[in-house]
VEXKOL-522805 format. One record per residue (C-alpha): residue in three letters; x, y, z. Coordinates in steps of 0.001 Angstrom, whole numbers, plus 500000, padded with zeros to 6 digits. Example, Ala and Ser with C-alpha at 12.3 -4.5 7.8 and 13.67 -1.06 7.14 Angstrom:
VEXKOL-522805
ALA512300495500507800 SER513670498940507140 
//
This chain:
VEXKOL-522805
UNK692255562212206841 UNK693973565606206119 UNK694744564131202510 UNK691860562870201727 UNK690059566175202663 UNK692977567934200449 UNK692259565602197260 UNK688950565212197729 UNK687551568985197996 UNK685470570931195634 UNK686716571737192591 UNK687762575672192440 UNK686329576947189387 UNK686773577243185796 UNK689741580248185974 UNK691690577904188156 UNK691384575087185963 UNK691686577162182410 UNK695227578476183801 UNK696299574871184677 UNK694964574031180893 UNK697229576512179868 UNK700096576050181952 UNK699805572031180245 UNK699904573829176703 UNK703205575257177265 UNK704675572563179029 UNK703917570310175959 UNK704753572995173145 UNK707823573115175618 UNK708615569732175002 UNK708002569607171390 UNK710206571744170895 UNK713002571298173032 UNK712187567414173459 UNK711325566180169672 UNK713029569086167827 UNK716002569815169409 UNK716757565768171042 UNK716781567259174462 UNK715204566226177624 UNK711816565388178441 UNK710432566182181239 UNK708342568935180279 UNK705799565995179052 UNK705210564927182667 UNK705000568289184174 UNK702334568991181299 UNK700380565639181467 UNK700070566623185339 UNK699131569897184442 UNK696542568404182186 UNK694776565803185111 UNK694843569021187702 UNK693427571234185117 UNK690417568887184132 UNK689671567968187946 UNK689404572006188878 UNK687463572593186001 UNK684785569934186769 UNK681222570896188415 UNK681311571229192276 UNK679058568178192479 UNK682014566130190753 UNK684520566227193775 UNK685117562268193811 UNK686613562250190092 UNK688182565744190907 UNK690444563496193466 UNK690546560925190632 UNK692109562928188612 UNK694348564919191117 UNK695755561774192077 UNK696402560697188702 UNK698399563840188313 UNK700415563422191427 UNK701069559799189698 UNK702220560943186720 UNK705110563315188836 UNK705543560094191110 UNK706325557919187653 UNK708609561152186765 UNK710872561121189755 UNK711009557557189887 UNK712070557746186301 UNK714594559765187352 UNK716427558144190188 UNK716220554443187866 UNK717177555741184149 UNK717951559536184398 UNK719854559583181114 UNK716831558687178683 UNK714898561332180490 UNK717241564089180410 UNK718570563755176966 
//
């Protein structure tokens, strides 16, 4: 119940989500760089795909709190595929 009111809450504004939009834009110039340019790791791509998903569900209208959740737990996937990732084939996602 605690969860659900966690994931399932208002969305808190367009600052919140315009930082996590940004936060997602370095995370993925992050990984192009490092990732694609340089043949190093990639995990910057999750954190910034998650960082994507949280940044479109906090900058959705207040009325729009069941695709908020949608979309929060889509990002909280994405870092669940990540770690999982991690503990079955760590050495194509760290370089």
């Amino acid at each position: 119940m605690a969860l659900q009111r966690i994931l399932f809450r208002e969305p808190d504004g367009q600052w919140q989500g315009l930082f996590f939009a940004l936060l997602s834009v370095v995370c993925i110039l992050w990984w192009v760089y490092f990732g694609i340019v340089l043949n190093g790791s990639h995990n910057m791509l999750f954190l910034g795909i998650a960082f994507a998903f949280y940044g479109i569900a906090e900058s959705l209208q207040p009325k729009q709190y069941r695709f908020a959740g949608a979309l929060r737990i889509l990002g909280i996937g994405v870092l669940g595929v990540f770690l999982a990732l991690l503990v079955f084939v760590p050495d194509k996602i760290l370089g």
